[in-house]
VMD Tcl script that builds the backbone (N, CA, C; Angstrom):
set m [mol new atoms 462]
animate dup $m
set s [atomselect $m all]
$s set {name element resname resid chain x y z} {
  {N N UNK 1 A -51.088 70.438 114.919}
  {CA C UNK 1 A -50.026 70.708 115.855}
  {C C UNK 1 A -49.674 69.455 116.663}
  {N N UNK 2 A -51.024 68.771 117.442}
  {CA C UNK 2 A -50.265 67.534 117.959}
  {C C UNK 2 A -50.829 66.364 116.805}
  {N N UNK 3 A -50.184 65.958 116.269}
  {CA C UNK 3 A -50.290 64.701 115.169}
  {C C UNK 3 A -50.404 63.310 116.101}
  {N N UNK 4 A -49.117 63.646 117.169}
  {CA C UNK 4 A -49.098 62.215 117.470}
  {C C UNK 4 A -49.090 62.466 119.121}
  {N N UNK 5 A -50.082 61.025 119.842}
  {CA C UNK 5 A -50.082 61.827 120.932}
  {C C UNK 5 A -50.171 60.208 121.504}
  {N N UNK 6 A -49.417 60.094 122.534}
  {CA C UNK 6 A -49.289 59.110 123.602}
  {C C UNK 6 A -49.971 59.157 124.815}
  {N N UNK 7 A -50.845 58.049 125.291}
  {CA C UNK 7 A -51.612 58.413 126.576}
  {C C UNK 7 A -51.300 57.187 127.473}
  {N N UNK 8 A -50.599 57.343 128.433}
  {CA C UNK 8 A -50.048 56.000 129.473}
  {C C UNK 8 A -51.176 56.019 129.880}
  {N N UNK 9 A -51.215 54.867 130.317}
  {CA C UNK 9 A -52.468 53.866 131.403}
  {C C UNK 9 A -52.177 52.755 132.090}
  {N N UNK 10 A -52.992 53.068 132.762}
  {CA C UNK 10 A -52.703 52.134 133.896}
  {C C UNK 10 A -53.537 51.138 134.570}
  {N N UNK 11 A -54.576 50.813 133.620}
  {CA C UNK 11 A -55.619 50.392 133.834}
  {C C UNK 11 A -56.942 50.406 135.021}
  {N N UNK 12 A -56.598 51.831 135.645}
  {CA C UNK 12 A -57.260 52.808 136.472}
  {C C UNK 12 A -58.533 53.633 136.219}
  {N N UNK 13 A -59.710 53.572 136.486}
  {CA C UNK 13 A -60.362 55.031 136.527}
  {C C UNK 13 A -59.642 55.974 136.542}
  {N N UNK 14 A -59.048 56.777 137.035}
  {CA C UNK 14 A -58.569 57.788 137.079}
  {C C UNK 14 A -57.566 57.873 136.137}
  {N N UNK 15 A -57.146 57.056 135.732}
  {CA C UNK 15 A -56.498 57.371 134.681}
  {C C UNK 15 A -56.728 57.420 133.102}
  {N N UNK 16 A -58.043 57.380 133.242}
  {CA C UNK 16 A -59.316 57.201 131.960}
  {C C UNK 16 A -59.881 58.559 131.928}
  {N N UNK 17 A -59.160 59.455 132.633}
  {CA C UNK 17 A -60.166 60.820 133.160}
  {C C UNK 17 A -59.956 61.667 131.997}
  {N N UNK 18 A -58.414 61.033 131.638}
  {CA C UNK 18 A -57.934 62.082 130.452}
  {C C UNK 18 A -58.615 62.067 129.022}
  {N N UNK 19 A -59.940 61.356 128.820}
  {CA C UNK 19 A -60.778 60.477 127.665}
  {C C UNK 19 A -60.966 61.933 126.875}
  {N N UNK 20 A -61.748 62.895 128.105}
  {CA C UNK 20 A -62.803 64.052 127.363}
  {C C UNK 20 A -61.359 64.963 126.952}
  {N N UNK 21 A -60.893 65.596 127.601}
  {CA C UNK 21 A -59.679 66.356 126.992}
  {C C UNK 21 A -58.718 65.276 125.675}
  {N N UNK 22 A -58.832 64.050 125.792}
  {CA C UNK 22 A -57.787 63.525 124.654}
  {C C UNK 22 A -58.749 64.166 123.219}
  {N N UNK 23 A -60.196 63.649 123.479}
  {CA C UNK 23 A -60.977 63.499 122.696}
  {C C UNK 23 A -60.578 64.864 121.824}
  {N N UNK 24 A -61.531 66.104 122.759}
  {CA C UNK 24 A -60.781 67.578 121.980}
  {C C UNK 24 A -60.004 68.049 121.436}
  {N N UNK 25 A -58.614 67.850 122.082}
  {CA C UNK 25 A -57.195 67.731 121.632}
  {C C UNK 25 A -56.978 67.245 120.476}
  {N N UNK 26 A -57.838 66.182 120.516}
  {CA C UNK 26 A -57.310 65.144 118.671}
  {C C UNK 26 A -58.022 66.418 117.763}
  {N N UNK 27 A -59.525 66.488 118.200}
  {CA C UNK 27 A -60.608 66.926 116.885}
  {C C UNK 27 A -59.757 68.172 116.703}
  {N N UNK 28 A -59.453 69.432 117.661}
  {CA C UNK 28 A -59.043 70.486 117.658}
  {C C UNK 28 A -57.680 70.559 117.219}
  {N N UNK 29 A -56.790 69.605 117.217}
  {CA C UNK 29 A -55.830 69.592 116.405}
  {C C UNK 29 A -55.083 68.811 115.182}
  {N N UNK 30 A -56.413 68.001 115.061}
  {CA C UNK 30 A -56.010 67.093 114.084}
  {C C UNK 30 A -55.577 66.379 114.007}
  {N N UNK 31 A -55.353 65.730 115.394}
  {CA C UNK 31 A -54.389 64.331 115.345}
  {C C UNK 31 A -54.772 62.957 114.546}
  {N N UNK 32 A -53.396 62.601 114.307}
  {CA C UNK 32 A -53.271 61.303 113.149}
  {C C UNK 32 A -53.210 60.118 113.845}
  {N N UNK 33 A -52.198 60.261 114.764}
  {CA C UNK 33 A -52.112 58.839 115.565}
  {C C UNK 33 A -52.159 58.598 117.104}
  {N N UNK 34 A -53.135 58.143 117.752}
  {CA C UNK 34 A -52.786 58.223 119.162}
  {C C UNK 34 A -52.267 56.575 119.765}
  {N N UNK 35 A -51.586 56.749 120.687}
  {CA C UNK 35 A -51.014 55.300 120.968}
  {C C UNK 35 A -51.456 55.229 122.788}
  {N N UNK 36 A -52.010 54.006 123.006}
  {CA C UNK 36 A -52.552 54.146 124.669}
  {C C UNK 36 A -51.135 53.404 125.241}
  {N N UNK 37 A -50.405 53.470 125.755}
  {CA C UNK 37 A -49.601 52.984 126.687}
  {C C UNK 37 A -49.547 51.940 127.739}
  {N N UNK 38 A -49.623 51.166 127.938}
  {CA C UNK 38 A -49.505 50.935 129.274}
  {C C UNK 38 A -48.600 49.559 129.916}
  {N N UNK 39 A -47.507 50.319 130.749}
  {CA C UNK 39 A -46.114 49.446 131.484}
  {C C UNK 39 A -46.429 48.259 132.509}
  {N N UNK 40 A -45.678 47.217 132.169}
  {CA C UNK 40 A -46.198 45.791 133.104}
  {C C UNK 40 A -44.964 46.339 133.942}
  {N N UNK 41 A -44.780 46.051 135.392}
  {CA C UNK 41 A -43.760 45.998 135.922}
  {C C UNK 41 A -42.725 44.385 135.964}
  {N N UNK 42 A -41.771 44.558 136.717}
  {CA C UNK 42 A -41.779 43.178 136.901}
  {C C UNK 42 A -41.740 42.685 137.944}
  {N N UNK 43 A -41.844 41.167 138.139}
  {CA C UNK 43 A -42.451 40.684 139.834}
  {C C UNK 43 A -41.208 41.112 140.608}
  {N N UNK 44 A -41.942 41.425 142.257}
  {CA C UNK 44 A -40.611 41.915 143.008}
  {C C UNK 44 A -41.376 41.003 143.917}
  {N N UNK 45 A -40.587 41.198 145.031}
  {CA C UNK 45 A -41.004 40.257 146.556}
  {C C UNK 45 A -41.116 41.286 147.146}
  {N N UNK 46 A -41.350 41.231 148.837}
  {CA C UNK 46 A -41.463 42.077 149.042}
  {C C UNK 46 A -40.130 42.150 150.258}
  {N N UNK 47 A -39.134 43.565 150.029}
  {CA C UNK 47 A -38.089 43.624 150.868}
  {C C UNK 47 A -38.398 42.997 152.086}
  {N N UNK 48 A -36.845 42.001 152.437}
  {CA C UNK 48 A -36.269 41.402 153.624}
  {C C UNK 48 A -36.869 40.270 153.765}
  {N N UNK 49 A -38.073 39.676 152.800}
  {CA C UNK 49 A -38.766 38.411 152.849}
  {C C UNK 49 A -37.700 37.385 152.591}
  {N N UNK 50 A -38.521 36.297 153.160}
  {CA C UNK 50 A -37.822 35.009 153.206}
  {C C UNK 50 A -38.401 34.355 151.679}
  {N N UNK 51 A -39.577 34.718 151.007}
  {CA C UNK 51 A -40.344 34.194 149.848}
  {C C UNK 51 A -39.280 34.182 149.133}
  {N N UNK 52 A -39.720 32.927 148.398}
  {CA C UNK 52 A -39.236 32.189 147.388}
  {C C UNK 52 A -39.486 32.013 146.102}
  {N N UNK 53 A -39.977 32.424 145.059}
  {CA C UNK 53 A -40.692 31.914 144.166}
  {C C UNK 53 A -39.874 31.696 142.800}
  {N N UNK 54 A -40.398 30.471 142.300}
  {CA C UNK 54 A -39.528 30.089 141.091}
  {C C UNK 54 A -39.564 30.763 140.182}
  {N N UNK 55 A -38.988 30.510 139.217}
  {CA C UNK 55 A -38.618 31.068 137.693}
  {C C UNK 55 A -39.563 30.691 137.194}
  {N N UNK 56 A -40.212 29.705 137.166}
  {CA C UNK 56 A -41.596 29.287 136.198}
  {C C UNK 56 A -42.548 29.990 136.834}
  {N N UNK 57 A -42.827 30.706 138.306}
  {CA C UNK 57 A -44.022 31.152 138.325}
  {C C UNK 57 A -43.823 32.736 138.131}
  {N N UNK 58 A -42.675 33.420 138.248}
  {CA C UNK 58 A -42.281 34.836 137.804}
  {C C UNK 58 A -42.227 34.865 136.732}
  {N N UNK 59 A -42.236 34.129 135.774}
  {CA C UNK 59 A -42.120 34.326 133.864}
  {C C UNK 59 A -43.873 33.668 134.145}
  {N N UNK 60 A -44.630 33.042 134.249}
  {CA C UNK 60 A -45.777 33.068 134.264}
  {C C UNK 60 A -46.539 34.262 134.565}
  {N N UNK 61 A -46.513 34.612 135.757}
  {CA C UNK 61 A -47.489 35.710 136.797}
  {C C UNK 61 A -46.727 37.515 135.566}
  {N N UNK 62 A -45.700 37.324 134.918}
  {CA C UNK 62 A -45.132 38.263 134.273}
  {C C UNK 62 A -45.888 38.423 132.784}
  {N N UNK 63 A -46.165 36.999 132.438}
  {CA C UNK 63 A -46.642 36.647 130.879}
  {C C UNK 63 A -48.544 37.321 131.023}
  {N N UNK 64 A -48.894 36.667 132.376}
  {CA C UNK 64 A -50.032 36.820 132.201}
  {C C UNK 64 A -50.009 38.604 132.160}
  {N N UNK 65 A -49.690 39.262 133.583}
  {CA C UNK 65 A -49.316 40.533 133.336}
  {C C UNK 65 A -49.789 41.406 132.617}
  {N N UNK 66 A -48.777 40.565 131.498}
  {CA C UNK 66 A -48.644 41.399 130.184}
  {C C UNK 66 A -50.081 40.926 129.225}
  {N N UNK 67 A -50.461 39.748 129.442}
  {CA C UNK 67 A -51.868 39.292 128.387}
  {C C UNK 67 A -52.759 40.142 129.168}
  {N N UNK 68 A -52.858 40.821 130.530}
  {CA C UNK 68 A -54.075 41.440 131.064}
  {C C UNK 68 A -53.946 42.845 130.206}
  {N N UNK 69 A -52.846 43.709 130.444}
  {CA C UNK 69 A -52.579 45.169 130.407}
  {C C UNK 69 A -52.947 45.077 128.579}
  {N N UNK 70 A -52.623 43.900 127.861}
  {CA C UNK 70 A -53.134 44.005 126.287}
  {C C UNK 70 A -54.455 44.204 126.161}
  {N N UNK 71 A -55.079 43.195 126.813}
  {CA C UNK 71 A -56.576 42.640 126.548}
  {C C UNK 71 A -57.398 44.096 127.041}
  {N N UNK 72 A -56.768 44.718 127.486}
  {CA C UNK 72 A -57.230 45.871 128.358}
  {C C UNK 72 A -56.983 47.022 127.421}
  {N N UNK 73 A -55.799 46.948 126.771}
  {CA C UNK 73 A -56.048 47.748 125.826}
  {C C UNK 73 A -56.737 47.985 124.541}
  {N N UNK 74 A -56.496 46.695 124.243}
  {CA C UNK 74 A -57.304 45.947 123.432}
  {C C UNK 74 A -59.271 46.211 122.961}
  {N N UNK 75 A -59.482 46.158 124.367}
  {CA C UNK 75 A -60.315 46.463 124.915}
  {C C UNK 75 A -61.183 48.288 124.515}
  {N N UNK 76 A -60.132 48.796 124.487}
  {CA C UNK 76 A -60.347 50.566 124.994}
  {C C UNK 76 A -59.908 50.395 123.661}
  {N N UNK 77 A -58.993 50.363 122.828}
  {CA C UNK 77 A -59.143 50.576 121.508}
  {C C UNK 77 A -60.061 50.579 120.433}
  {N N UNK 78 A -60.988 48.823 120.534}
  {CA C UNK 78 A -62.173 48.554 120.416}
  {C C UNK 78 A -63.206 49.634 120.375}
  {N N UNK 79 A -63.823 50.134 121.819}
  {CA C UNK 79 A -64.443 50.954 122.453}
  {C C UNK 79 A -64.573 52.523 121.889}
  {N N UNK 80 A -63.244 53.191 121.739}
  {CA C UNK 80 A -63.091 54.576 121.401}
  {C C UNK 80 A -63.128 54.584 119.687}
  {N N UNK 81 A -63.322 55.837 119.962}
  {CA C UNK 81 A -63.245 55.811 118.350}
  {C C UNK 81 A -63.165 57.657 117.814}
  {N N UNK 82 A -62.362 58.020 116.804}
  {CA C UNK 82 A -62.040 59.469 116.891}
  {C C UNK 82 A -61.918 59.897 115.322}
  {N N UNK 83 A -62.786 60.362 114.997}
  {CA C UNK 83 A -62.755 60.169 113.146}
  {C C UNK 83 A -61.194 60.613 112.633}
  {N N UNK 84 A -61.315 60.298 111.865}
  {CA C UNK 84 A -59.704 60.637 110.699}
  {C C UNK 84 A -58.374 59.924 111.935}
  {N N UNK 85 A -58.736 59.339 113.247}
  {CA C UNK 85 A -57.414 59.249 113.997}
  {C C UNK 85 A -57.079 57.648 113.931}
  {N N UNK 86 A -56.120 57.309 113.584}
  {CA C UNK 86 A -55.731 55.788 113.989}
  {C C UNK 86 A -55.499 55.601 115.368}
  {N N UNK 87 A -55.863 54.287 115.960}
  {CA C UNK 87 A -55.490 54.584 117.315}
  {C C UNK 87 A -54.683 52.769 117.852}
  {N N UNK 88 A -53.856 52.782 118.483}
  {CA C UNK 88 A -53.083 52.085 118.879}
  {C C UNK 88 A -52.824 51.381 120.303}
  {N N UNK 89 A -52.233 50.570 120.191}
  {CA C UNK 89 A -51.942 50.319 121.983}
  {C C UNK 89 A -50.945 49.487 121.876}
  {N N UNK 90 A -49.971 49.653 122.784}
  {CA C UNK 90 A -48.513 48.978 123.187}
  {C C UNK 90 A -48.377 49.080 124.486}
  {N N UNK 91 A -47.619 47.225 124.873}
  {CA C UNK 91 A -47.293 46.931 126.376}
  {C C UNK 91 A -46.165 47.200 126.646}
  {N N UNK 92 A -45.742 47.685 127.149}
  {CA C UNK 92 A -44.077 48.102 127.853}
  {C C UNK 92 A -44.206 47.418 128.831}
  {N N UNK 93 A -42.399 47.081 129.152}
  {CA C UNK 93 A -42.369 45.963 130.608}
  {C C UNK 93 A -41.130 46.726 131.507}
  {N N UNK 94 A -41.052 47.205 132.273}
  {CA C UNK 94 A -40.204 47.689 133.089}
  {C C UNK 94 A -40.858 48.585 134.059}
  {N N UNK 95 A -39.893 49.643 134.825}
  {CA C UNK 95 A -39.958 50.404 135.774}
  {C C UNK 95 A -40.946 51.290 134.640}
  {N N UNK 96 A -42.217 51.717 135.363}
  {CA C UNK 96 A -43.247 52.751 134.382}
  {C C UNK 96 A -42.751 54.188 134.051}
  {N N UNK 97 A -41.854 54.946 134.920}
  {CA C UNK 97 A -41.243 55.980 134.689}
  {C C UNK 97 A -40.434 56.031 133.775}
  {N N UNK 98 A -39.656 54.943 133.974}
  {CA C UNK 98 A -38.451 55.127 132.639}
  {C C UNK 98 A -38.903 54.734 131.447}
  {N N UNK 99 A -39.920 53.674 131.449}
  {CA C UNK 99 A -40.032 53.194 130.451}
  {C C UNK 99 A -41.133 54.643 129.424}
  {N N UNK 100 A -41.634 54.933 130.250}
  {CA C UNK 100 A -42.696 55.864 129.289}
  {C C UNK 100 A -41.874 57.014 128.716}
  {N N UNK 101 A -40.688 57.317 129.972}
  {CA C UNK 101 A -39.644 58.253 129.064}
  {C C UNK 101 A -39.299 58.016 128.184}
  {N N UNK 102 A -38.451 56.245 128.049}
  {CA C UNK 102 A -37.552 56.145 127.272}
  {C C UNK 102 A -38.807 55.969 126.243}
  {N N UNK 103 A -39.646 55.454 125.904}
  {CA C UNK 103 A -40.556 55.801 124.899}
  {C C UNK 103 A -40.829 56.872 124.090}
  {N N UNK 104 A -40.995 57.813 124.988}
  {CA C UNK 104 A -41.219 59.199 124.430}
  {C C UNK 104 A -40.169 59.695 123.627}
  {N N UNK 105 A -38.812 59.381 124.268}
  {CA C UNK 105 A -37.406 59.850 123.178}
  {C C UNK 105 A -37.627 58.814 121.946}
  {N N UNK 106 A -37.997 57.393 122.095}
  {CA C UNK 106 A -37.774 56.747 120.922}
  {C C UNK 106 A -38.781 57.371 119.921}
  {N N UNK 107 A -39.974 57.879 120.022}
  {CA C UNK 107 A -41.187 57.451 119.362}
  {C C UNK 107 A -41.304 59.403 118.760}
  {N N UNK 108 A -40.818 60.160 119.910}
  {CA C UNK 108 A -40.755 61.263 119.746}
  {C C UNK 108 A -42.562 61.692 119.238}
  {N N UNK 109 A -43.485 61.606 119.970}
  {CA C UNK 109 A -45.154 61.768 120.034}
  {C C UNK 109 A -44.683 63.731 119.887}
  {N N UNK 110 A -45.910 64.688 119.630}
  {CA C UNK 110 A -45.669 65.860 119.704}
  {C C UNK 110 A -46.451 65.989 121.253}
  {N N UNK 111 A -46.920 64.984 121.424}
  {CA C UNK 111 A -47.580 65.498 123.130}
  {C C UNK 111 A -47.773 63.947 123.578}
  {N N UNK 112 A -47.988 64.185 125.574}
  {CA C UNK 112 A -48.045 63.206 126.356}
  {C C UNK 112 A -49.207 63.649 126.971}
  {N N UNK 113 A -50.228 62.696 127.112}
  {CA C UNK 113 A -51.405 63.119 127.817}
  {C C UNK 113 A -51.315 62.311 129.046}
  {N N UNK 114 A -51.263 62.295 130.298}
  {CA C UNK 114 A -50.831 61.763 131.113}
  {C C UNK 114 A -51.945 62.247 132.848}
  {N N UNK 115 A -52.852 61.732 132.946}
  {CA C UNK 115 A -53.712 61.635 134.737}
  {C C UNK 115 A -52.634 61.539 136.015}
  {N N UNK 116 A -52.704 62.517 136.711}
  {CA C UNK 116 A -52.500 62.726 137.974}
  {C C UNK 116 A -53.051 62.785 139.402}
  {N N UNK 117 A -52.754 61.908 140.242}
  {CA C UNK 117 A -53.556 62.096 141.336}
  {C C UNK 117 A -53.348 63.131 142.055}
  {N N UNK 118 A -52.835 64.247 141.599}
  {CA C UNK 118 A -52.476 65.728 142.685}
  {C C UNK 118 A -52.020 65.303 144.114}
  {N N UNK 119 A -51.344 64.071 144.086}
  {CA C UNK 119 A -50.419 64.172 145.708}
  {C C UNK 119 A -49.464 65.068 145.821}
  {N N UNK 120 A -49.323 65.327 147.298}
  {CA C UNK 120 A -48.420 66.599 147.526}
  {C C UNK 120 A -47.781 65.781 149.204}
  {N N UNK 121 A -46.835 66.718 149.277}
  {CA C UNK 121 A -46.120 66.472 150.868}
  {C C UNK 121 A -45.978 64.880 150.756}
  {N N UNK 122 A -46.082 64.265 152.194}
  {CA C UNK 122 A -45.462 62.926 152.414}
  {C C UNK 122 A -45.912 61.669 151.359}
  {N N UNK 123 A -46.875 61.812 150.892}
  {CA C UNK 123 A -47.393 61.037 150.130}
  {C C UNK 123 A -47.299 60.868 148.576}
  {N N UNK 124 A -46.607 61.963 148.470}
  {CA C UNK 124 A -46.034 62.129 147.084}
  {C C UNK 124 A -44.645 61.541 147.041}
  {N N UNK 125 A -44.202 61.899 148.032}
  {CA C UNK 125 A -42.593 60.982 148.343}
  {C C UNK 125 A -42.543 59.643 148.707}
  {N N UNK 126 A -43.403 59.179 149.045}
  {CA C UNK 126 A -43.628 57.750 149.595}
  {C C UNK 126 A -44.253 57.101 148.263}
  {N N UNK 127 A -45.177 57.557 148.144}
  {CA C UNK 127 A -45.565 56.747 146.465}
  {C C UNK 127 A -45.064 57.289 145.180}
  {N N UNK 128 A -44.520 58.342 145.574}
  {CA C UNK 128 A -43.713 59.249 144.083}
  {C C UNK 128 A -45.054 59.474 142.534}
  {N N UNK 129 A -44.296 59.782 142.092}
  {CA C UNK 129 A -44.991 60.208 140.874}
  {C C UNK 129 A -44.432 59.788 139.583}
  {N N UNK 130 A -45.225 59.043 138.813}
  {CA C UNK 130 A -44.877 58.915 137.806}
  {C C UNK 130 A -45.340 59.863 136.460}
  {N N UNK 131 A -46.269 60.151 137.005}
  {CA C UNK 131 A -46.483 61.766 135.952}
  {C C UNK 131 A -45.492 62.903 136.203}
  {N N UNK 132 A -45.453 62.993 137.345}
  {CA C UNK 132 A -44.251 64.175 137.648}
  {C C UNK 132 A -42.557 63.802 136.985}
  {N N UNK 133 A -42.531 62.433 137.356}
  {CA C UNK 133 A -41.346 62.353 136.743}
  {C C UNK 133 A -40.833 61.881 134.982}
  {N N UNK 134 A -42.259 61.854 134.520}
  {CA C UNK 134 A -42.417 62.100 132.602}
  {C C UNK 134 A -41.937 63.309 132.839}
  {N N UNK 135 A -42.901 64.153 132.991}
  {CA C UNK 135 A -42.956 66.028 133.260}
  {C C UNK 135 A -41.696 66.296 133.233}
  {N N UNK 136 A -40.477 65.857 133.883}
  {CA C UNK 136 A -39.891 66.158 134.610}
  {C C UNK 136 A -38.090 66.251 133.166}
  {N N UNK 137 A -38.494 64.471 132.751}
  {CA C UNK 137 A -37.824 63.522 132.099}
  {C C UNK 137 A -37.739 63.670 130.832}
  {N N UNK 138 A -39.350 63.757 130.325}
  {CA C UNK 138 A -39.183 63.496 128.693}
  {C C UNK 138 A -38.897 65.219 127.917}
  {N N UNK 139 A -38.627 64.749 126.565}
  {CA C UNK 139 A -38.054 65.770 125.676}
  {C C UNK 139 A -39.226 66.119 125.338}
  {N N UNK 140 A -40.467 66.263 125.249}
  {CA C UNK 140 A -41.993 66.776 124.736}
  {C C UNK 140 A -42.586 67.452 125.722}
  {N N UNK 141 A -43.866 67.630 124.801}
  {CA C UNK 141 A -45.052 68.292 125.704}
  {C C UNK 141 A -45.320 67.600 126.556}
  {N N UNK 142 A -45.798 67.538 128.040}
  {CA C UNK 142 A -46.616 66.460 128.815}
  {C C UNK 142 A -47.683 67.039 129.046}
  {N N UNK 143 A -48.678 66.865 128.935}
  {CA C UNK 143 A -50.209 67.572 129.383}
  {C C UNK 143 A -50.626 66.641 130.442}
  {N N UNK 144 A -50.315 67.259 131.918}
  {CA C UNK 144 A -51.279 66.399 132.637}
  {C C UNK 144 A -52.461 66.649 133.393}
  {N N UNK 145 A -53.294 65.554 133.927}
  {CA C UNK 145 A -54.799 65.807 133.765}
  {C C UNK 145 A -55.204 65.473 135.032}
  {N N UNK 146 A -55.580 66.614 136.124}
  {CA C UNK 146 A -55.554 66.129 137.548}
  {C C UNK 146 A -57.016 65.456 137.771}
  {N N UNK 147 A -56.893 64.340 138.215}
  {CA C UNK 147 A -58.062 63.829 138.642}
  {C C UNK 147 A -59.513 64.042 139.149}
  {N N UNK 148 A -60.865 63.372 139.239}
  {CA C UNK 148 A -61.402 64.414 139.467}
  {C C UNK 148 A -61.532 63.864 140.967}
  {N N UNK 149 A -61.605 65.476 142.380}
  {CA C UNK 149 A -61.583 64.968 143.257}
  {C C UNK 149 A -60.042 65.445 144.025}
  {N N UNK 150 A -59.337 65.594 143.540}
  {CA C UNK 150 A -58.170 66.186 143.933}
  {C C UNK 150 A -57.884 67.479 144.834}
  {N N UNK 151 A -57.273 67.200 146.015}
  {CA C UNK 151 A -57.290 67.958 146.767}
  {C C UNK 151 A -56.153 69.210 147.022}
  {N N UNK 152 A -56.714 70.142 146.905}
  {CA C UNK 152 A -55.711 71.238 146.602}
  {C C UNK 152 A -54.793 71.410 147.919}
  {N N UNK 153 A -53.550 71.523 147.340}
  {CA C UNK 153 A -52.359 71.857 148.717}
  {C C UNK 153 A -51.053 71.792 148.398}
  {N N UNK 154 A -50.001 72.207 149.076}
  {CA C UNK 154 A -48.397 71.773 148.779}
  {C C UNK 154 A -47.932 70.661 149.508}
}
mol reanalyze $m
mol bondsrecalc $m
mol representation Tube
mol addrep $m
């Protein structure tokens, strides 16, 4: 049922939480291909600053970025291992919300396995959600996986 299954990361504990449920999910349904995710942003300043920084050190501090979030996947690919499953990893570079959407329409996975920190009220609006807004966005399943530690509330 899920063949193909996408898991964003973020190079977080908590976002590694989703390991034991991916694990099941594959054996229990047979999955063929899983792909780990994970979006570089790109450098911002920080609003109303006077900072300056050149073009050679924003295409640098961007390049490396992107060599960390690989090596990292790289890394966890190495590491895991899930009989009969191929397993994958790709860097995306943009805003992490859109990009994991617009992924999901290109790649069309039968499921999104995706860690949540269960914020609610002001703090969910101030740091927003990027699991909520896959959930929200993409054309698939999203399975998400509340952290452990999460505090129950609206």
């Amino acid at each position: 049922m899920y063949e193909r299954i996408v898991v964003p990361l973020d190079g977080s504990e908590l976002a590694e939480c989703v390991f034991p449920h991916l694990e099941t999910i594959a054996k229990g349904c047979g999955a063929k291909n899983i792909t780990f995710v994970r979006v570089v942003e790109p450098f911002r300043t920080t609003a109303g600053g006077e900072v300056v920084f050149s073009e050679e050190y924003v295409k640098k501090y961007e390049a490396d970025s992107k060599a960390v979030a690989k090596n990292y996947l790289d890394s966890l690919v190495g590491k895991l291992s899930y009989s009969g499953v191929s397993l994958r990893s790709e860097v995306l570079f943009g805003r992490p919300a859109d990009m994991l959407v617009d992924y999901a329409k290109k790649k069309n996975p039968d499921l999104v396995i995706i860690a949540t920190h269960g914020r609610s009220g002001v703090s969910r609006w101030v740091w927003g959600s990027v699991a909520d807004r896959i959930l929200r966005a993409a054309c698939v399943p999203v399975l998400m996986i509340r952290a452990p530690g999460c505090v129950p509330g609206i």
